[in-house]
N, CA, C and O atoms as a GROMACS GRO file, in nm:
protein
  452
    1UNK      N    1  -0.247  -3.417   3.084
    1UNK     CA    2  -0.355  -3.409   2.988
    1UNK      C    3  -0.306  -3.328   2.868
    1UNK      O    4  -0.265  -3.218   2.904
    2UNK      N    5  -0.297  -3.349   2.736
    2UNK     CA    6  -0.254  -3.271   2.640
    2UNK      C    7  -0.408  -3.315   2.597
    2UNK      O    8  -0.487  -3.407   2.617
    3UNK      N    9  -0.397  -3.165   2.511
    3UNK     CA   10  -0.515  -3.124   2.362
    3UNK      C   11  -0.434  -3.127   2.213
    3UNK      O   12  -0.328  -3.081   2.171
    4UNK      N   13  -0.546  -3.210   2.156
    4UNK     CA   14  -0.514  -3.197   2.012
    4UNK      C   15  -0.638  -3.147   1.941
    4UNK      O   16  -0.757  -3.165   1.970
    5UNK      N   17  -0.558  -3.052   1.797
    5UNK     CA   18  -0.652  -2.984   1.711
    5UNK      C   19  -0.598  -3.029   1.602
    5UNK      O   20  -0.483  -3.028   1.557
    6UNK      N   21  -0.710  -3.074   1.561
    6UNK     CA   22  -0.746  -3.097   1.393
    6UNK      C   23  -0.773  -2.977   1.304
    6UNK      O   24  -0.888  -2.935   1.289
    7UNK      N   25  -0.663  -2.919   1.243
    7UNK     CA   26  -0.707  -2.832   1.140
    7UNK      C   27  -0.684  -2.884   0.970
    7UNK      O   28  -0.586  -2.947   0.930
    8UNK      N   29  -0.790  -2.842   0.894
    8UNK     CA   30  -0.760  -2.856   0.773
    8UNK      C   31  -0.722  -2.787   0.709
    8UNK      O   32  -0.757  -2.674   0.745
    9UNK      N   33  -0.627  -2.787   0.570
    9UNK     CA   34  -0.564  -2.694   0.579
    9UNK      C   35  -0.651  -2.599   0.476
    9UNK      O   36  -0.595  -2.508   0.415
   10UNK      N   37  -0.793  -2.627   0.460
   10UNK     CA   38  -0.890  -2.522   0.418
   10UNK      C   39  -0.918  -2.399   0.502
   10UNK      O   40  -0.916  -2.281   0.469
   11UNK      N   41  -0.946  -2.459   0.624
   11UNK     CA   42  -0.980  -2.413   0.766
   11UNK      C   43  -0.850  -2.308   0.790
   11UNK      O   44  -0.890  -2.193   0.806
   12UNK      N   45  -0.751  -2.316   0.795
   12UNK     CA   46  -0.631  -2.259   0.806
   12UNK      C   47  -0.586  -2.153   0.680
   12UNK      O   48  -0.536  -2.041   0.688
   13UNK      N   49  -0.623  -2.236   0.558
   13UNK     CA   50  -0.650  -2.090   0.464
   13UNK      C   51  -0.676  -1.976   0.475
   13UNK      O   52  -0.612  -1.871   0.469
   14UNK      N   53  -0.846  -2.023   0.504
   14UNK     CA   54  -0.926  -1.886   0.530
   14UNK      C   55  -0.872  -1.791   0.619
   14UNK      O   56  -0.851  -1.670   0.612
   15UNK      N   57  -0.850  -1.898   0.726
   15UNK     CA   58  -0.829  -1.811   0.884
   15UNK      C   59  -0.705  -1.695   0.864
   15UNK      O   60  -0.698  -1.584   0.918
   16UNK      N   61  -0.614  -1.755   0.773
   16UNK     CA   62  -0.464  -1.661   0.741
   16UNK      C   63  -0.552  -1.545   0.635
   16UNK      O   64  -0.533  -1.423   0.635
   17UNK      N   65  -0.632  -1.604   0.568
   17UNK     CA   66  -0.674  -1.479   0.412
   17UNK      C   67  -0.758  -1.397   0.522
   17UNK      O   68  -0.761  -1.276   0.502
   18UNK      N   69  -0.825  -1.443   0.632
   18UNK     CA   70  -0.914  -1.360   0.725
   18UNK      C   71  -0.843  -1.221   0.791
   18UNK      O   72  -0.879  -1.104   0.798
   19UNK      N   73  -0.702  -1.310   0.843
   19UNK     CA   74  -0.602  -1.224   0.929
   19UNK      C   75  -0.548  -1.118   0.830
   19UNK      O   76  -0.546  -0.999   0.860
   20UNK      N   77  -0.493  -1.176   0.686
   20UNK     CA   78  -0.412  -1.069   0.623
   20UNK      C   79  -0.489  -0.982   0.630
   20UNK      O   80  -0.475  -0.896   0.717
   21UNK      N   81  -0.640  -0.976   0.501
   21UNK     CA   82  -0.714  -0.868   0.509
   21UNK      C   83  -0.767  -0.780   0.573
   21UNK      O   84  -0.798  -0.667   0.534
   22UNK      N   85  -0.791  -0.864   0.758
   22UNK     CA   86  -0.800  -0.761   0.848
   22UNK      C   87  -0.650  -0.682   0.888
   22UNK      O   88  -0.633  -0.570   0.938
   23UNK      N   89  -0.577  -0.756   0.858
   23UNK     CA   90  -0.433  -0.669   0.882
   23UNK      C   91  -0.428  -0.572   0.761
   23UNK      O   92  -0.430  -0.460   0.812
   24UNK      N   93  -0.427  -0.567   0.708
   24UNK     CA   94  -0.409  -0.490   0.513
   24UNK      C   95  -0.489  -0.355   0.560
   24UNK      O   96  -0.454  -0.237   0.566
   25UNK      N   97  -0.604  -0.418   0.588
   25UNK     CA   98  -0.769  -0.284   0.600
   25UNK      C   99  -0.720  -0.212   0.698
   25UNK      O  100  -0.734  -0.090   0.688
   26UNK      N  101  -0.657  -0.261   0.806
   26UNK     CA  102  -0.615  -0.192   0.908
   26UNK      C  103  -0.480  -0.093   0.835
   26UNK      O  104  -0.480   0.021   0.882
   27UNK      N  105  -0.407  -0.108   0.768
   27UNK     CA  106  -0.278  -0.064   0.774
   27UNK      C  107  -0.317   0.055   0.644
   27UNK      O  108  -0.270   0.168   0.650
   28UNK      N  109  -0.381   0.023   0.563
   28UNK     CA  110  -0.442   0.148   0.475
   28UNK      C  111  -0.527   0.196   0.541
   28UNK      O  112  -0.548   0.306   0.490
   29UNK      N  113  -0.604   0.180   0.642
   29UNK     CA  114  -0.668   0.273   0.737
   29UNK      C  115  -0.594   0.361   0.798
   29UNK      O  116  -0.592   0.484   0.792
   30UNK      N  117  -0.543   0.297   0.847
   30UNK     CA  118  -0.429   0.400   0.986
   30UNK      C  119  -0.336   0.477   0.911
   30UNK      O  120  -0.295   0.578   0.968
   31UNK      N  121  -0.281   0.446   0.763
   31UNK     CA  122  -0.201   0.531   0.691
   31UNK      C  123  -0.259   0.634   0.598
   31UNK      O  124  -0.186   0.705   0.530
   32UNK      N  125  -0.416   0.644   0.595
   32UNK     CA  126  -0.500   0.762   0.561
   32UNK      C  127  -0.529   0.795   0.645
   32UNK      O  128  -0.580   0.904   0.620
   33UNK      N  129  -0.541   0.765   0.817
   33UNK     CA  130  -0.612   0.860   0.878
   33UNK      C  131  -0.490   0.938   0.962
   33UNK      O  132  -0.513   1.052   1.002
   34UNK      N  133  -0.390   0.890   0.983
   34UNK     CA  134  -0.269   0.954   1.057
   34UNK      C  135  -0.141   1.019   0.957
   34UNK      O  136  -0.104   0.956   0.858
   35UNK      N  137  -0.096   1.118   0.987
   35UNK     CA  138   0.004   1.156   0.943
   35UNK      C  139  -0.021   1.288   0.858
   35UNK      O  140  -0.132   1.337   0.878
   36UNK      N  141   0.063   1.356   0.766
   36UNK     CA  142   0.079   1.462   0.751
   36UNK      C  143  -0.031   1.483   0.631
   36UNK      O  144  -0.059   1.392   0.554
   37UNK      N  145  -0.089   1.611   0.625
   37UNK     CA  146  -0.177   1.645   0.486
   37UNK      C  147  -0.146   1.598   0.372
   37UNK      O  148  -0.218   1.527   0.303
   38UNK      N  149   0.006   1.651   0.337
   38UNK     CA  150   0.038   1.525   0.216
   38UNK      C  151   0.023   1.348   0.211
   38UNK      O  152  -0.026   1.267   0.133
   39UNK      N  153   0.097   1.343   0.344
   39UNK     CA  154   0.092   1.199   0.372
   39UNK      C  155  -0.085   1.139   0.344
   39UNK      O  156  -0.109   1.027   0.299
   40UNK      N  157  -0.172   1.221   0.375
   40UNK     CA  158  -0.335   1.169   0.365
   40UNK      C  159  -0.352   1.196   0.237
   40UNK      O  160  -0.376   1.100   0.164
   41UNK      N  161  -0.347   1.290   0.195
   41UNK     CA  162  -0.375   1.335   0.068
   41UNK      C  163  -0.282   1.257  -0.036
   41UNK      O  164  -0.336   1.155  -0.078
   42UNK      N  165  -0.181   1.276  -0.076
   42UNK     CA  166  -0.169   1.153  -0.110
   42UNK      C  167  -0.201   0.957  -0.134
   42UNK      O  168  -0.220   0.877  -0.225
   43UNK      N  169  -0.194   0.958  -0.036
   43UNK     CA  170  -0.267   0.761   0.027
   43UNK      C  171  -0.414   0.748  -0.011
   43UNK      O  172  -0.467   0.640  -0.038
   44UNK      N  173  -0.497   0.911  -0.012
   44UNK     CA  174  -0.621   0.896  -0.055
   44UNK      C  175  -0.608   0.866  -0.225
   44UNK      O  176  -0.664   0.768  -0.273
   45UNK      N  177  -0.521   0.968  -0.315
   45UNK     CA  178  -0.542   0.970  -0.440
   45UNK      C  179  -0.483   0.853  -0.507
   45UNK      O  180  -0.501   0.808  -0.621
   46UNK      N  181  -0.389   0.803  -0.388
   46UNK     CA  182  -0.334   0.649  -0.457
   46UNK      C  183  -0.450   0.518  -0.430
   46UNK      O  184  -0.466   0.419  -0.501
   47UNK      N  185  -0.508   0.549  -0.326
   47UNK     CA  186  -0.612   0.452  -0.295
   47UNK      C  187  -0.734   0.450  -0.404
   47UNK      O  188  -0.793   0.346  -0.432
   48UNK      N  189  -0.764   0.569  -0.460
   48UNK     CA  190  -0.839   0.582  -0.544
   48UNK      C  191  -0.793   0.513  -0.722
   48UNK      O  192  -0.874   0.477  -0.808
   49UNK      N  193  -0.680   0.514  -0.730
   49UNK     CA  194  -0.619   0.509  -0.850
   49UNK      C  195  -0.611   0.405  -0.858
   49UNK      O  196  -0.647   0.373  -0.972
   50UNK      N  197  -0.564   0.270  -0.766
   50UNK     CA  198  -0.574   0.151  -0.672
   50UNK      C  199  -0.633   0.107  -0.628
   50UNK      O  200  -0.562   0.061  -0.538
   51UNK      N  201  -0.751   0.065  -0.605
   51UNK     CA  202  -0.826   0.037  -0.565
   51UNK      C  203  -0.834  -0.107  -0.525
   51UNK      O  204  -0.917  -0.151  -0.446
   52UNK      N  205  -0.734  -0.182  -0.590
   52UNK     CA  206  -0.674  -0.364  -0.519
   52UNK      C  207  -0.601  -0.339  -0.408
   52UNK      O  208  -0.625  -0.410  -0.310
   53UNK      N  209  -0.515  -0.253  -0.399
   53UNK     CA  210  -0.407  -0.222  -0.326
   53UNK      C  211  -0.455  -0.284  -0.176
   53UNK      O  212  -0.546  -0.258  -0.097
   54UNK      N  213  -0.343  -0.381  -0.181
   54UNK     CA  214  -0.331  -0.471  -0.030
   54UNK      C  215  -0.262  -0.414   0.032
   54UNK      O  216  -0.265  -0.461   0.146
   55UNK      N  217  -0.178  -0.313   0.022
   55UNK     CA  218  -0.044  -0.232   0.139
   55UNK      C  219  -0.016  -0.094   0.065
   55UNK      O  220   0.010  -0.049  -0.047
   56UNK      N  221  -0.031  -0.067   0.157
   56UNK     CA  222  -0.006   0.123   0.099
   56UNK      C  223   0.023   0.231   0.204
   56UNK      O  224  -0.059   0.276   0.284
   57UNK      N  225   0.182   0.275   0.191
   57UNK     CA  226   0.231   0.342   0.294
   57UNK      C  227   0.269   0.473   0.210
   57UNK      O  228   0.310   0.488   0.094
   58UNK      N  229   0.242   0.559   0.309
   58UNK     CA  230   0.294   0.713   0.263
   58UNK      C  231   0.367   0.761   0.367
   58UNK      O  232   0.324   0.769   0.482
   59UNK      N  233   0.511   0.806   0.322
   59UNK     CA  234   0.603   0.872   0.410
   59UNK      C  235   0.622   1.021   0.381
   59UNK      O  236   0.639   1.024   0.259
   60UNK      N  237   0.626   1.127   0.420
   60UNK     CA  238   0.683   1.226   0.412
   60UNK      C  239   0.861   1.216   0.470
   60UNK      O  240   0.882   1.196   0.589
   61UNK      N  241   0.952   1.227   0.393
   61UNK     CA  242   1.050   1.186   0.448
   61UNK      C  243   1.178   1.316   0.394
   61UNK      O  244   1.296   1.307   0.363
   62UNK      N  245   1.102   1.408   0.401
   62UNK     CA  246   1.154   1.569   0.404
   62UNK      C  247   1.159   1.641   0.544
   62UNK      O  248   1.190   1.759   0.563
   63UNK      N  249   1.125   1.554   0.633
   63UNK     CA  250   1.111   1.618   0.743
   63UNK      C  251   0.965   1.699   0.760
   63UNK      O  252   0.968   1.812   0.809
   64UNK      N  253   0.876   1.658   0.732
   64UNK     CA  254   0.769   1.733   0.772
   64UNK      C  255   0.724   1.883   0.645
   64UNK      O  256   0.631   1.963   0.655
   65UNK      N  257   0.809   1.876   0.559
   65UNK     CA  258   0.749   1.987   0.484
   65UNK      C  259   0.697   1.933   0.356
   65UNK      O  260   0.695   2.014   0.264
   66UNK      N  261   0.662   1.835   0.336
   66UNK     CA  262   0.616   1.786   0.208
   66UNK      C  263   0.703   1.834   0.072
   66UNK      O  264   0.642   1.907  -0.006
   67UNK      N  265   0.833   1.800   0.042
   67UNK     CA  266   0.899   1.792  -0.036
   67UNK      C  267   0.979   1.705  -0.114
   67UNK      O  268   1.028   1.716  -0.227
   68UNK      N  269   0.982   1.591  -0.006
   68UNK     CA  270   0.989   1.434  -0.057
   68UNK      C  271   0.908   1.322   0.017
   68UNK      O  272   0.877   1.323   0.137
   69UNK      N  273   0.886   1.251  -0.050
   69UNK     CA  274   0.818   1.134  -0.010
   69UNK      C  275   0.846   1.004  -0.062
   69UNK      O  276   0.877   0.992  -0.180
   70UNK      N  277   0.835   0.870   0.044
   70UNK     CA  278   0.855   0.773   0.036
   70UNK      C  279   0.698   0.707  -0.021
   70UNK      O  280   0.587   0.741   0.020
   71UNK      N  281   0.725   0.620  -0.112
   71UNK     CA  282   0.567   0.564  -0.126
   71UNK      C  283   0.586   0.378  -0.145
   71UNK      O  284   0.632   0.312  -0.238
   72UNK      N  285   0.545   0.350  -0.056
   72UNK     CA  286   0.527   0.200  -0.092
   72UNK      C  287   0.381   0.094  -0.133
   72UNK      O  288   0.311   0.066  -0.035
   73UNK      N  289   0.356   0.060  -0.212
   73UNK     CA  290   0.224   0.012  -0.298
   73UNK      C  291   0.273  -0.152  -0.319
   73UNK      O  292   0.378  -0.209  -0.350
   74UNK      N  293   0.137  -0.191  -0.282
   74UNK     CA  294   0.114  -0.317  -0.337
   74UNK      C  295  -0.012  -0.339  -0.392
   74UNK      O  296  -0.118  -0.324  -0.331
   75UNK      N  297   0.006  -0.389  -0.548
   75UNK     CA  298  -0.159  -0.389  -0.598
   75UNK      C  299  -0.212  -0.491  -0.705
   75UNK      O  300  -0.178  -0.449  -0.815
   76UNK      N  301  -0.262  -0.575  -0.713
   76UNK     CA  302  -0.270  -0.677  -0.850
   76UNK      C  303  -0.320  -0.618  -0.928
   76UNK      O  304  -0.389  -0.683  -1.007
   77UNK      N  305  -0.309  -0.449  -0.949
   77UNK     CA  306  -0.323  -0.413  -1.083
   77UNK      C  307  -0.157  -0.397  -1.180
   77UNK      O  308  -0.148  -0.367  -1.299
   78UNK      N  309  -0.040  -0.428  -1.085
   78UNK     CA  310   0.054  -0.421  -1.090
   78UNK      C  311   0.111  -0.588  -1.155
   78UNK      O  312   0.222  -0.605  -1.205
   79UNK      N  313   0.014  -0.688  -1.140
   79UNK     CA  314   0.039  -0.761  -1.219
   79UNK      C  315   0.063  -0.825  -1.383
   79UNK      O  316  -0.034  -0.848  -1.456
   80UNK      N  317   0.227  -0.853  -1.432
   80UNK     CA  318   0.198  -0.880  -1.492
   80UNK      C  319   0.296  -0.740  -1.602
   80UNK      O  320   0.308  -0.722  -1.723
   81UNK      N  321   0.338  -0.681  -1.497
   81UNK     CA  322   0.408  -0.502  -1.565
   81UNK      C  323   0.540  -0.514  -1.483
   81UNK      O  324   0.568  -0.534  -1.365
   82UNK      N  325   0.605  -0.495  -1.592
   82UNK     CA  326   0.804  -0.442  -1.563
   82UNK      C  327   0.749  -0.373  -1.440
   82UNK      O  328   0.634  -0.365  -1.398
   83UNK      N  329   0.887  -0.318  -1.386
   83UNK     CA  330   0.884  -0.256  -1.285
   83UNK      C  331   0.858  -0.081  -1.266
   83UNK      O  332   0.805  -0.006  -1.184
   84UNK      N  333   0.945  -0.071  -1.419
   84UNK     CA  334   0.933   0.043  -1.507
   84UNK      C  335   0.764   0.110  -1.505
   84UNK      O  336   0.727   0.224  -1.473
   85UNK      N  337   0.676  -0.022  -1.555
   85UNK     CA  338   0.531   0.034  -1.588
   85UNK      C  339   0.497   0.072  -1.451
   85UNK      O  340   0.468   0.189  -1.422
   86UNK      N  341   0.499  -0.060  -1.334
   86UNK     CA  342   0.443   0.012  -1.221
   86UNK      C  343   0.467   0.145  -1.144
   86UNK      O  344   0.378   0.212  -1.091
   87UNK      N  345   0.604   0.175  -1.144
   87UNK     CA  346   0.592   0.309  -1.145
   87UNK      C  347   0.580   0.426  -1.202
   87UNK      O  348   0.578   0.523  -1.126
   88UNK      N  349   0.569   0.447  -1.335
   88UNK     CA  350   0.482   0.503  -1.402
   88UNK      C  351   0.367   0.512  -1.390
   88UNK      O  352   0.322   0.622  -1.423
   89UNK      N  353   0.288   0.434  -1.351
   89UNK     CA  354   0.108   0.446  -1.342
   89UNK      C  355   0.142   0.510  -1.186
   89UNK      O  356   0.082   0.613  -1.156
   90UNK      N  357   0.222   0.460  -1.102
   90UNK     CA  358   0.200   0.570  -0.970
   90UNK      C  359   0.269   0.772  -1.023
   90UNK      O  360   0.250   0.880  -0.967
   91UNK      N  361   0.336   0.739  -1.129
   91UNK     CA  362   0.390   0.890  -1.120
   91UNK      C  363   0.262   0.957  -1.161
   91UNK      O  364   0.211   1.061  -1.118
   92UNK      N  365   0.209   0.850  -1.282
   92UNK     CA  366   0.067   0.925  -1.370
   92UNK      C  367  -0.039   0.943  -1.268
   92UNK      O  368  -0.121   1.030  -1.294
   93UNK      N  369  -0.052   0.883  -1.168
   93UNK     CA  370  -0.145   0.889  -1.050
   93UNK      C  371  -0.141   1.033  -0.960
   93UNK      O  372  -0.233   1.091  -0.903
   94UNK      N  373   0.011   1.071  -0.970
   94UNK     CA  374   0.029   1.194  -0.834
   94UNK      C  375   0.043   1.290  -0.944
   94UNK      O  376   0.068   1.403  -0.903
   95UNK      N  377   0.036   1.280  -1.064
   95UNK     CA  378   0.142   1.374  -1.139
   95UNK      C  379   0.144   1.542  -1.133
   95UNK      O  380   0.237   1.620  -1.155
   96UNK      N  381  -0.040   1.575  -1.081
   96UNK     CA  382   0.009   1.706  -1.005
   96UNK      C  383   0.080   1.716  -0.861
   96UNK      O  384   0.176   1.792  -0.849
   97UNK      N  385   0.055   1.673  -0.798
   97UNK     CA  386   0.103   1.634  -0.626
   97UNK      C  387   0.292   1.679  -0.750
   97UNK      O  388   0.342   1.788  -0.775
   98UNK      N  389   0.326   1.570  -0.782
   98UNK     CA  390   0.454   1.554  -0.819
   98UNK      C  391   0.537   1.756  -0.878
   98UNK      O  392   0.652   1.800  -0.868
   99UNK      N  393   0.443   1.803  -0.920
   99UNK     CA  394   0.505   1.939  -0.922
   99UNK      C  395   0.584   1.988  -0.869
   99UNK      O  396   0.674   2.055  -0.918
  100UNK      N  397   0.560   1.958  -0.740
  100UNK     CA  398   0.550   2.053  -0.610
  100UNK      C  399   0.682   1.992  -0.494
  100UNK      O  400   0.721   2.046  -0.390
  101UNK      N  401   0.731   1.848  -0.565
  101UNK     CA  402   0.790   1.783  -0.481
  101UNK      C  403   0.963   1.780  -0.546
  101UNK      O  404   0.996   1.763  -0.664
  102UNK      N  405   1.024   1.797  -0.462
  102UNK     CA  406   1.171   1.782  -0.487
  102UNK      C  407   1.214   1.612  -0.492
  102UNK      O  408   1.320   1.556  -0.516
  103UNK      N  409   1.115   1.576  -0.466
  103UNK     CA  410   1.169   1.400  -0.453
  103UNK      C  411   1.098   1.289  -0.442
  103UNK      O  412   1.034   1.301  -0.337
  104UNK      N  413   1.062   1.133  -0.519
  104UNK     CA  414   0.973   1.070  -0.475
  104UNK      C  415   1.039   0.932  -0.480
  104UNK      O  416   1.095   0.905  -0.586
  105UNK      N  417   1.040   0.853  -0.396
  105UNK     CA  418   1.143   0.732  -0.384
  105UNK      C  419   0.962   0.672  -0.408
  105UNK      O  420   0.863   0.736  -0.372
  106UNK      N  421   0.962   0.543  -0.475
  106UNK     CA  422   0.826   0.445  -0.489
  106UNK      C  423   0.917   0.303  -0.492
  106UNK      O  424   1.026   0.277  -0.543
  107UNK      N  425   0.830   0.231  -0.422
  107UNK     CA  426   0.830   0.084  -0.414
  107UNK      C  427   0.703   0.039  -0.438
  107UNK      O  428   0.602   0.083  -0.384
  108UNK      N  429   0.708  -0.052  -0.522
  108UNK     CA  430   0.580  -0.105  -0.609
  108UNK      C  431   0.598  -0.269  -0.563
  108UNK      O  432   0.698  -0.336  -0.536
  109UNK      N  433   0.491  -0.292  -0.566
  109UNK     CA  434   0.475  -0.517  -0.589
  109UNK      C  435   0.319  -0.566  -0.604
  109UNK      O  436   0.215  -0.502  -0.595
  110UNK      N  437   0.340  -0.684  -0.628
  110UNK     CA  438   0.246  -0.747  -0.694
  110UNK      C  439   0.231  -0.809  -0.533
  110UNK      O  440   0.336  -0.820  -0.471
  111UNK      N  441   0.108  -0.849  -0.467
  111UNK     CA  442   0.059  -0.939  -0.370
  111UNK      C  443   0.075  -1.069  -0.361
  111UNK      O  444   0.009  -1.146  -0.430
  112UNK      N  445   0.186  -1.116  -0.254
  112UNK     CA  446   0.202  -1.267  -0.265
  112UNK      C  447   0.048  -1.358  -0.259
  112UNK      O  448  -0.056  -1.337  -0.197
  113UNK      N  449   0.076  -1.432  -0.324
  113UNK     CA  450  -0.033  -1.527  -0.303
  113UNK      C  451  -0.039  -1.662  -0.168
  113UNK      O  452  -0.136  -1.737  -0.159
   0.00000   0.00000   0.00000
């Protein structure tokens, strides 16, 4: 006995745009609610600044003392800007946080479609 499914590929759209966003919501959830004071504090003030942002990771990658950090962003406000601009609007985003830090590696992108 085999089963066959008819999907359209409307039906299959959604269902993937359903999965990313519950995957996305989940992964900026869990990366504001876990991890180090900077690590939250940070992800909060980028989330705020961002507010498209489909992926957003904060690393502390000083070892735990908040002196460097890894930041990776994805946002369609980033569309449409050198690479140059997008990280600039994240430096202008932390730029007090940034005082205080010996180091900030950023990865920026625009959201595949």
């Amino acid at each position: 006995m085999s089963f066959h499914c008819i999907f359209t590929m409307n039906s299959i759209n959604r269902l993937l745009h359903k999965t990313r966003t519950l995957l996305t919501t989940s992964l900026i959830q869990r990366s504001v609610t876990s991890g180090t004071d900077g690590e939250v504090r940070i992800s909060q003030l980028l989330k705020e600044k961002f507010p498209q942002a489909t992926s957003l990771k904060v690393v502390d990658i000083s070892g735990g003392c908040g002196s460097m950090y890894e930041i990776h962003i994805e946002s369609e406000e980033f569309k449409g800007k050198r690479t140059v601009h997008q990280h600039q609007l994240v430096n202008q985003a932390l730029k007090d946080e940034i005082k205080a830090m010996h180091g900030l590696r950023i990865f920026t992108a625009v959201p595949k479609q």
